[in-house]
MIMITI-298978 format. One record per residue (C-alpha): x, y, z; residue in three letters. Coordinates in Angstrom, 1 decimal. Example, Ala and Ser with C-alpha at 12.3 -4.5 7.8 and 13.67 -1.06 7.14 Angstrom:
<nodes>
        u        v        w    aa
     12.3     -4.5      7.8   ala
     13.7     -1.1      7.1   ser
</nodes>
This chain:
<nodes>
        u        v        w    aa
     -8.4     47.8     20.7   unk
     -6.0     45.4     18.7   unk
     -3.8     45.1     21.9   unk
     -6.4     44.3     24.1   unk
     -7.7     41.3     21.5   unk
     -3.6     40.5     21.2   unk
     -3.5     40.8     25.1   unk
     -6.2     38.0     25.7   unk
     -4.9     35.7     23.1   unk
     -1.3     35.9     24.8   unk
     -2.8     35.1     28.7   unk
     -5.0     32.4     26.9   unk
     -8.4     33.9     27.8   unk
     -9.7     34.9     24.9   unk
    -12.5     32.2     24.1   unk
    -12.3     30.9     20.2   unk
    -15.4     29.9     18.1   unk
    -14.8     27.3     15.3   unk
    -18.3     27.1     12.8   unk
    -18.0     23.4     11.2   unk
    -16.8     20.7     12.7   unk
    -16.1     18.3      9.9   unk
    -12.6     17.5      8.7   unk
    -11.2     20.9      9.2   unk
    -13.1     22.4     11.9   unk
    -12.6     19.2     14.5   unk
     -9.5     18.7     14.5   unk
     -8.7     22.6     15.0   unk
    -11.2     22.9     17.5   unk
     -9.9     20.0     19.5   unk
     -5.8     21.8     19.2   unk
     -7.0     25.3     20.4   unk
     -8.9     23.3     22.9   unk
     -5.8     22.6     24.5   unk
     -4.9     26.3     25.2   unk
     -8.3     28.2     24.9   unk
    -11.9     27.7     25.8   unk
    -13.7     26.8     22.2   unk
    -17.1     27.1     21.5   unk
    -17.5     24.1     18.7   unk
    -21.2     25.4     16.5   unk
    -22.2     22.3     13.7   unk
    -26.0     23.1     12.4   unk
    -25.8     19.5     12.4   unk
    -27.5     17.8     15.6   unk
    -26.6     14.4     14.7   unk
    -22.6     15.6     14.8   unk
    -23.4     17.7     18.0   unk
    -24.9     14.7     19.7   unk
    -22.0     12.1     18.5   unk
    -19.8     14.6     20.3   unk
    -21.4     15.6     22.9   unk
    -21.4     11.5     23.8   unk
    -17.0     12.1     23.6   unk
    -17.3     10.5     20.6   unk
    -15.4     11.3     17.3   unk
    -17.5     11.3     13.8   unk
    -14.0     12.0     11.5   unk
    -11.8      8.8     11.1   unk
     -8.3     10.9     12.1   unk
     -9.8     11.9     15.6   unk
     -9.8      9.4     17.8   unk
    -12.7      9.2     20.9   unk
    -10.3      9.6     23.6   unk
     -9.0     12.8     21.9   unk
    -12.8     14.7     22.3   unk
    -13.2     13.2     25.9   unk
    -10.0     15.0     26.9   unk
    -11.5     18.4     26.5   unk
    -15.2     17.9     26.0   unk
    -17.0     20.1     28.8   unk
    -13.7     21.6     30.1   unk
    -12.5     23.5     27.8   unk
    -14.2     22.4     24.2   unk
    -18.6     22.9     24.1   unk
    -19.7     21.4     21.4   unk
    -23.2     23.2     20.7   unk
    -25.8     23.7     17.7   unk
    -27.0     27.1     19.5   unk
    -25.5     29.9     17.5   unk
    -26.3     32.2     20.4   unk
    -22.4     31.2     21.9   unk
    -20.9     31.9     19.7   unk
    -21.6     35.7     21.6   unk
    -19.3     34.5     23.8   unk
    -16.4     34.6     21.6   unk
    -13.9     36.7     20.8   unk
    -12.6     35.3     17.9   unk
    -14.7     33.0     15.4   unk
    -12.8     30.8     12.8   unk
    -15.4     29.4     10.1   unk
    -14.8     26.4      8.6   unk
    -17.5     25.4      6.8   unk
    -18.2     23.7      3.0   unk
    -17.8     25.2     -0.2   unk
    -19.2     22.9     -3.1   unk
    -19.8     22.9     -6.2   unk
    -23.2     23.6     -8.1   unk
    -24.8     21.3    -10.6   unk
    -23.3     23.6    -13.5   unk
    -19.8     23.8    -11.8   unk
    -19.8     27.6    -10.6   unk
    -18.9     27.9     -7.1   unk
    -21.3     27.3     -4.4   unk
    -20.8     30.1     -1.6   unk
    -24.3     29.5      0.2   unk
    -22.7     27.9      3.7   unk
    -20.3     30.8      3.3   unk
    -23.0     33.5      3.2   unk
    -25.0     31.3      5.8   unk
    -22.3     31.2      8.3   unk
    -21.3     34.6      7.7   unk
    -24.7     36.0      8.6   unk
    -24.9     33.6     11.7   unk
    -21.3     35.4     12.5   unk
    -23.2     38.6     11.9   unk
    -25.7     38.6     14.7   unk
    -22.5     37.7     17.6   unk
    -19.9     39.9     15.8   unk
    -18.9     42.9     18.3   unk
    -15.9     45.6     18.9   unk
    -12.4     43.9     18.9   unk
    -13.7     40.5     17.1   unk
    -11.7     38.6     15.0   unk
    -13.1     36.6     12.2   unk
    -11.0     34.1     10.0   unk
    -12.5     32.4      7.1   unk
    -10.8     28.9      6.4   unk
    -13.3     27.4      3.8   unk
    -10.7     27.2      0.2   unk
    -12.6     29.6     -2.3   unk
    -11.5     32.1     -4.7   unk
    -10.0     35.4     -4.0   unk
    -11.3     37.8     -3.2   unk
    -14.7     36.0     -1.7   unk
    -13.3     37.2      2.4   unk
    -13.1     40.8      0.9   unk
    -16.1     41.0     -1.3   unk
    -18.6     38.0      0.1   unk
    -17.7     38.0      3.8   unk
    -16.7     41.3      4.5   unk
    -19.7     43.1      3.0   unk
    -22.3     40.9      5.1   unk
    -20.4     41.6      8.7   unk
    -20.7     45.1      8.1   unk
    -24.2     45.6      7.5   unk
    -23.9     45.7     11.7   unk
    -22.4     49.0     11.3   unk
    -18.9     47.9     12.5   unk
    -16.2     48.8     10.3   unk
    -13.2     45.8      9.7   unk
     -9.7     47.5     10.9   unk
    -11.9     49.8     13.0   unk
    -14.3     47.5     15.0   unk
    -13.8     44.2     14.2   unk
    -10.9     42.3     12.4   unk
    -11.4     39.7      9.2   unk
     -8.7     37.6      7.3   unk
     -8.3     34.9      5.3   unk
     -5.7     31.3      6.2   unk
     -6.5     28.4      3.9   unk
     -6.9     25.2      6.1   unk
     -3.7     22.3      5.0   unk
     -5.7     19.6      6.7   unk
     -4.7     16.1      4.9   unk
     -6.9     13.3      5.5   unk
     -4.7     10.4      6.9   unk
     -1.6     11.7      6.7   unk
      0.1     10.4     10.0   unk
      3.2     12.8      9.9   unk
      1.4     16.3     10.0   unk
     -1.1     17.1     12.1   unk
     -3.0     20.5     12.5   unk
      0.3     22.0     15.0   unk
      2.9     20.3     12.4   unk
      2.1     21.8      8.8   unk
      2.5     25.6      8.5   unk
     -0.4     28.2      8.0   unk
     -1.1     31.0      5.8   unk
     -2.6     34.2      6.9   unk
     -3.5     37.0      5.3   unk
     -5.8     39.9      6.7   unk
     -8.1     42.4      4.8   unk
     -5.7     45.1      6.5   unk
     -2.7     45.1      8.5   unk
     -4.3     44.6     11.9   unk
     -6.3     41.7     11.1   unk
     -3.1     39.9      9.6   unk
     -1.4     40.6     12.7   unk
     -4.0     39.1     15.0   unk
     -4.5     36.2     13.3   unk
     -1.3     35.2     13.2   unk
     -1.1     35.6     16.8   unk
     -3.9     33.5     17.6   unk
     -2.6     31.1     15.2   unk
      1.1     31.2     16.8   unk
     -0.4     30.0     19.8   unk
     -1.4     26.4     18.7   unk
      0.8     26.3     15.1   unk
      5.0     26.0     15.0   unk
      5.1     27.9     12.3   unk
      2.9     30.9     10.3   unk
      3.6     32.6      7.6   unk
      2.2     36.1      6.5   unk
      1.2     37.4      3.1   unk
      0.3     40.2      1.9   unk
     -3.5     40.4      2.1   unk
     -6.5     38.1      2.5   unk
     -6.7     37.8     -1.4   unk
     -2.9     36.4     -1.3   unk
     -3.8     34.0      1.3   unk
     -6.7     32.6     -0.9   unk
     -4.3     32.5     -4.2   unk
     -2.1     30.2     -2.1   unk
     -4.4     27.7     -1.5   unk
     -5.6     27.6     -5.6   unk
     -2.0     27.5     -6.1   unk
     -1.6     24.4     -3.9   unk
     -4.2     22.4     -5.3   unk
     -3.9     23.4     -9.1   unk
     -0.5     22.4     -8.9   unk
     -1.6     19.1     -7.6   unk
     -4.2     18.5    -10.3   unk
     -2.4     19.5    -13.3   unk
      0.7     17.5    -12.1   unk
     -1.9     14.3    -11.7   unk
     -2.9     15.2    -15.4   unk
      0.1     15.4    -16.5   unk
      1.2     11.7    -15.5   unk
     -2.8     10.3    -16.3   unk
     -1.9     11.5    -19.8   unk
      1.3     10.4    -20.1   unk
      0.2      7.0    -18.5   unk
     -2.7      6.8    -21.6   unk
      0.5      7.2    -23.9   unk
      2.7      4.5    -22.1   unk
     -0.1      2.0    -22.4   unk
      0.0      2.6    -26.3   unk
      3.8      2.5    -26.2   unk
      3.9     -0.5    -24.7   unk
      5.7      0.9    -21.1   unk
      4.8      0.3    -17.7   unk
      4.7      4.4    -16.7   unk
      4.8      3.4    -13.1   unk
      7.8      2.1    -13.4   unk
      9.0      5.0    -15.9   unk
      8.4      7.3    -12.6   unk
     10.0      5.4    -10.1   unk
     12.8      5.4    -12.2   unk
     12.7      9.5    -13.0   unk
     12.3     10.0     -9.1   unk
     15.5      8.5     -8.5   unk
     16.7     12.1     -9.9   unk
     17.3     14.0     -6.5   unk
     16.1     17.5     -8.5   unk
     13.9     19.0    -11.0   unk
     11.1     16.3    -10.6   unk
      8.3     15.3     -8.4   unk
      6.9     12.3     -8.3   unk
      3.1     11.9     -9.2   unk
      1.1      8.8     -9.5   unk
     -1.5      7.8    -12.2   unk
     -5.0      6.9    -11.3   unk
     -8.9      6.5    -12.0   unk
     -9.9      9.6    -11.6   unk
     -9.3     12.4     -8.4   unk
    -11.3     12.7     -5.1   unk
    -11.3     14.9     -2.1   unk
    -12.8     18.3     -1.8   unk
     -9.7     20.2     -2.6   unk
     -8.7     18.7     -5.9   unk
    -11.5     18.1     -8.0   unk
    -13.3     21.4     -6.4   unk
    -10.6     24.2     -6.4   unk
     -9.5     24.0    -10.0   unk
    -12.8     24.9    -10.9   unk
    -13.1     28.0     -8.5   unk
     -9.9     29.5    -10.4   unk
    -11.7     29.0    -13.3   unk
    -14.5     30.8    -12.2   unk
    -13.4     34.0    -11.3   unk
    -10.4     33.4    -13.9   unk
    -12.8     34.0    -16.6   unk
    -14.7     36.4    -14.3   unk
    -11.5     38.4    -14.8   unk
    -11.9     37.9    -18.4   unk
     -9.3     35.1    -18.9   unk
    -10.2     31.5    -20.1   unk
     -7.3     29.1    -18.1   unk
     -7.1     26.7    -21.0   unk
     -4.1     24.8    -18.8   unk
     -6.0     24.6    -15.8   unk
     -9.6     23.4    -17.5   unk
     -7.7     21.0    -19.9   unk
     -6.0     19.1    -16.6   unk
     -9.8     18.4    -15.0   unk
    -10.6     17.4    -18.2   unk
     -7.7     14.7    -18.3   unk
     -8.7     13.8    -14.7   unk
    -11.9     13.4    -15.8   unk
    -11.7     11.3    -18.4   unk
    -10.0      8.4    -16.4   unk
    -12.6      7.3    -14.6   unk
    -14.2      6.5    -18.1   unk
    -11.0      4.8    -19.1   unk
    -11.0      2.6    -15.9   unk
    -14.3      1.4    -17.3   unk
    -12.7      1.2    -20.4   unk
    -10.2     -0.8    -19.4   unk
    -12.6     -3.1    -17.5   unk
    -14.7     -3.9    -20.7   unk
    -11.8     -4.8    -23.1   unk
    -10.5     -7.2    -20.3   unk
    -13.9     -8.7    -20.1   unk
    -14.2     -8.7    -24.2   unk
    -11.1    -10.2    -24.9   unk
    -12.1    -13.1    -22.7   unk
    -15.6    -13.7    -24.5   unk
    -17.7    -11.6    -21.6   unk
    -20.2     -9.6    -22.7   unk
    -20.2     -6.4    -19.7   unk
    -24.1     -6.7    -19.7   unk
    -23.6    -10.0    -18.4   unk
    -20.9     -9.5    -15.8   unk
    -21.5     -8.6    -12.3   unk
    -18.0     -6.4    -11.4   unk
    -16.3     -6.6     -7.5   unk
    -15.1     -3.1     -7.3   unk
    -12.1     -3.2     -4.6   unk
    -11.9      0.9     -3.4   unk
    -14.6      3.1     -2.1   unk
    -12.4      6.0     -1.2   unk
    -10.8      9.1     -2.9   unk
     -7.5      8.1     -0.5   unk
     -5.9      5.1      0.9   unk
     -6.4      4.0      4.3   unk
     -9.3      6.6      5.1   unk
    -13.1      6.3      5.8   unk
    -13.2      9.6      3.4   unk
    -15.4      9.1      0.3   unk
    -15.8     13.0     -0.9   unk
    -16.0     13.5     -4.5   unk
    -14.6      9.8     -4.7   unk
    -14.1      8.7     -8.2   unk
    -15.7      5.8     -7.4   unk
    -19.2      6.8     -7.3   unk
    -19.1      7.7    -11.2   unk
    -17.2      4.5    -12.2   unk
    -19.6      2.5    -10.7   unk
    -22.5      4.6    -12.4   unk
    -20.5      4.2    -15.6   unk
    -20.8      0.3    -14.7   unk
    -24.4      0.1    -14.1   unk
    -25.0      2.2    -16.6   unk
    -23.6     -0.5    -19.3   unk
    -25.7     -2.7    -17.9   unk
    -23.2     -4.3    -15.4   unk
    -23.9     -5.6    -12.1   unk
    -21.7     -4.5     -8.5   unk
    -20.6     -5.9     -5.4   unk
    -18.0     -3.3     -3.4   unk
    -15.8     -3.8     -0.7   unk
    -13.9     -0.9      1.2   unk
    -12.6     -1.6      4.8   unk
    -12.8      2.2      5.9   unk
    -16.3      3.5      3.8   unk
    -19.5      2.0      4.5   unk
    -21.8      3.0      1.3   unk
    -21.5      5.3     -1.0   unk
    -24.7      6.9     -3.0   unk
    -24.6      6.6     -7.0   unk
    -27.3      8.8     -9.0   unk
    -29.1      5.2     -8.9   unk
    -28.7      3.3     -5.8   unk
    -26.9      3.2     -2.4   unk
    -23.8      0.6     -3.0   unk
    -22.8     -0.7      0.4   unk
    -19.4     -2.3      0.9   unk
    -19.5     -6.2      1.4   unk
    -18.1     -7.2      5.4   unk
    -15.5     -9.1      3.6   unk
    -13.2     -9.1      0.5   unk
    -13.9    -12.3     -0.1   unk
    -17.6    -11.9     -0.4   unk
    -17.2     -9.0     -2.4   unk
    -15.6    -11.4     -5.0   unk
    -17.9    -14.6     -4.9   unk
    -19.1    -15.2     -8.3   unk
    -18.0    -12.0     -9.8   unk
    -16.7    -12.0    -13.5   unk
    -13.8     -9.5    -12.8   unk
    -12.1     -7.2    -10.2   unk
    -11.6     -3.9    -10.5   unk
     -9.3     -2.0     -8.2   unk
    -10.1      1.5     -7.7   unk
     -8.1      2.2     -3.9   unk
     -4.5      1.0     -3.0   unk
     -5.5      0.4      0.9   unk
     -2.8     -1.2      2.9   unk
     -5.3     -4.5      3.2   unk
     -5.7     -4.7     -0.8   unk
     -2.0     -4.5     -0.9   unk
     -1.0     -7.8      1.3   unk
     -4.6     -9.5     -0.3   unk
     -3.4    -12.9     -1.9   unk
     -5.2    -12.2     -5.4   unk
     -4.5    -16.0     -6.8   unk
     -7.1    -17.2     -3.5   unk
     -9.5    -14.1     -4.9   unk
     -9.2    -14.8     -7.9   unk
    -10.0    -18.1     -7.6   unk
    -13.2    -17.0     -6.1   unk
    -14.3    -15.3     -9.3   unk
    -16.0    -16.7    -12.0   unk
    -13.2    -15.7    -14.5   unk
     -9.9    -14.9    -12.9   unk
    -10.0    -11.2    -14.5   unk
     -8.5     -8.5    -12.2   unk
     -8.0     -4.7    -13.5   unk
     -5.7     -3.3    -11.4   unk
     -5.6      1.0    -11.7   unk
     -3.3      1.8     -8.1   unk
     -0.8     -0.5     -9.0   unk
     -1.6     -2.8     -6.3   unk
     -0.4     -5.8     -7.8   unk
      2.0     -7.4    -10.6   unk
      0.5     -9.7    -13.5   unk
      1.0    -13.1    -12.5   unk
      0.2    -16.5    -13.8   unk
     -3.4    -17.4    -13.6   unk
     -4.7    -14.0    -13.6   unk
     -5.8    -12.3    -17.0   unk
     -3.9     -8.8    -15.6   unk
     -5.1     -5.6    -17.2   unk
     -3.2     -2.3    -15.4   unk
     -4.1      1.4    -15.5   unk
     -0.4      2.7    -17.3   unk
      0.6     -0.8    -17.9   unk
      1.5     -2.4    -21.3   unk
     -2.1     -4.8    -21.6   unk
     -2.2     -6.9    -24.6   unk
</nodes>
């Protein structure tokens, strides 16, 4: 049975489902398009029908790169009822959080019991969403075999985190490696095979739990390293030290360090999320990960210091924050993409409005983005943004906010007050200069 899956993945005729076609599932859909016929199921209609137009909805694919395949060899569909016609199914779908910050596996269960009424003898499933482990063996596995089939026996199951990285221009899905692990031997094997045949280079571990440790292990790493420099950034201010330049100066050290950068507060899905499912089933396990909570915590915190920082600029120049309208430069969690997940943002500018402060936005790549009050939408221009503003406050390093002249936006302001917490800028004369890090007096 596994040879005849392995068989039809090596002649390119086995026909590959992908559930979720957001910023994991389109771009992976759209690379095994290129060697196998994909069946592309969204629940949404309104990303169905922008793609069924050849038209990309994600900011990294571009329209051409749907029209290539669309109808040949990639069907884009909201009909769960092809995804029969697969013979393997790779789900890539959401996995939030819940208002009290436990794990929210409902598109997980959801997709699995859509996968449940196609699943058949010698089908592969691969699970790609980042969660805990143990949620392929325990969450997934347990709802696919209420059919009757048996994983290793019937049908195959495993586990490869996705690696996707939102604007990254030097690694695409084919360039960065991939994980795999399987619930049994088998399953590893097959899904590395089907992975081979898109992917340069995949790695195997030793079981689907493995594989879903790696990706906590990625991203933990990430967030506690980000901690690490937003605390000692808090210090340097204190001290009197510019911490940016204390880590361009410790990166000139060719081992033992790694350069992270300060910043308002993390964004994404990965980061802010994925610490939090360790924690879960950490303390599931009946461990507390002090390290691990104590980093969000840090992370946390500095997108209330960013507003912090914005008030004591506006205080030590007579401005009541009540009275200020604020031009916040940076509606995205990244530079240079349209991607405002879990942005930092949003809660700044709550934390804004909340003190009574008024906002005008402006991000070239993200249209709006929802607050617990009100929909802020970005201005069309930068200089708009600013008009009769009491401060800026920069909250994105974009390549456009980088070449801005900020003496002409400043001067657009009605007090030439710019907080700066990317490092986008240096102080300069006629700008009151507050910096994230920086040594403000």
């Amino acid at each position: 049975m596994q040879g005849e899956l392995e068989s039809k993945i090596n002649d390119r005729t086995a026909v590959v489902g992908i559930m979720g076609l957001g910023y994991v599932g389109l771009p992976l859909a759209l690379s095994f398009a290129k060697e196998f016929k994909v069946i592309g199921f969204d629940v949404s209609k309104q990303t169905i029908s922008v793609l069924l137009k050849g038209e990309s909805h994600i900011g990294d694919i571009k329209d051409e790169q749907v029209a290539l395949t669309l109808n040949k060899s990639f069907f884009p569909t909201t009909d769960p009822k092809r995804l029969r016609e697969c013979d393997a199914i790779i789900i890539c779908v959401p996995t939030p959080l819940r208002p009290n910050k436990e794990p929210d596996l409902s598109y997980i269960r959801s997709a699995a019991e859509t996968v449940k009424e196609s699943l058949k003898q010698n089908m592969l499933v691969v699970l790609e969403s980042t969660t805990y482990p143990g949620t392929t063996e325990n969450v997934l596995q347990p709802i696919l075999e209420k059919t009757g089939l048996r994983v290793g026996k019937d049908f195959f199951l495993a586990f490869s985190p996705e690696r996707i990285d939102p604007g990254n221009k030097n690694f695409h899905v084919t360039d960065i490696p991939k994980i795999v692990g399987g619930i049994e031997p088998q399953s590893t094997l097959l899904a590395s095979a089907l992975y081979s045949s898109i992917i340069k280079k995949v790695c195997h571990v030793r079981n689907a739990r493995t594989a879903e440790a790696v990706k906590m292990m990625e991203n933990v790493f990430r967030n506690v390293n980000i901690a690490l420099v937003n605390e000692m950034a808090l210090i340097f201010e204190r001290l009197d030290i510019d911490a940016w330049e204390v880590i361009d100066a410790a990166k000139t050290k060719p081992f033992g360090f790694m350069p992270f950068y300060p910043g308002p507060g993390i964004g994404g899905h990965c980061i802010p999320l994925d610490p939090l499912y360790m924690s879960y089933i950490s303390k599931r396990s009946g461990y507390t990960p002090r390290f691990i909570e104590m980093a969000s915590e840090i992370n946390d915190f500095m997108k209330l210091h960013a507003v912090n920082l914005l008030e004591r600029a506006l205080v030590l120049n007579g401005i009541s924050m009540a009275d200020s309208t604020i031009c916040v430069l940076g509606l995205a969690y990244k530079k240079d993409v349209g991607d405002a997940r879990e942005t930092p943002s949003t809660k700044i500018i709550e934390e804004i409005l909340e003190r009574g402060a008024g906002v005008k936005a402006y991000d070239p790549f993200v249209k709006s983005i929802s607050t617990s009050t009100q929909t802020i939408h970005s201005e069309a221009h930068i200089e708009e943004a600013a008009k009769g503003c009491e401060a800026i406050l920069i909250l994105m390093n974009h390549e456009e906010f980088l070449k801005t002249d900020y003496l002409h936006l400043a001067s657009l302001l009605k007090h030439p007050i710019i907080v700066d917490c990317k490092n986008v800028l240096k102080p300069m004369d006629g700008i009151f200069y507050f910096g994230l890090g920086k040594p403000n007096k």
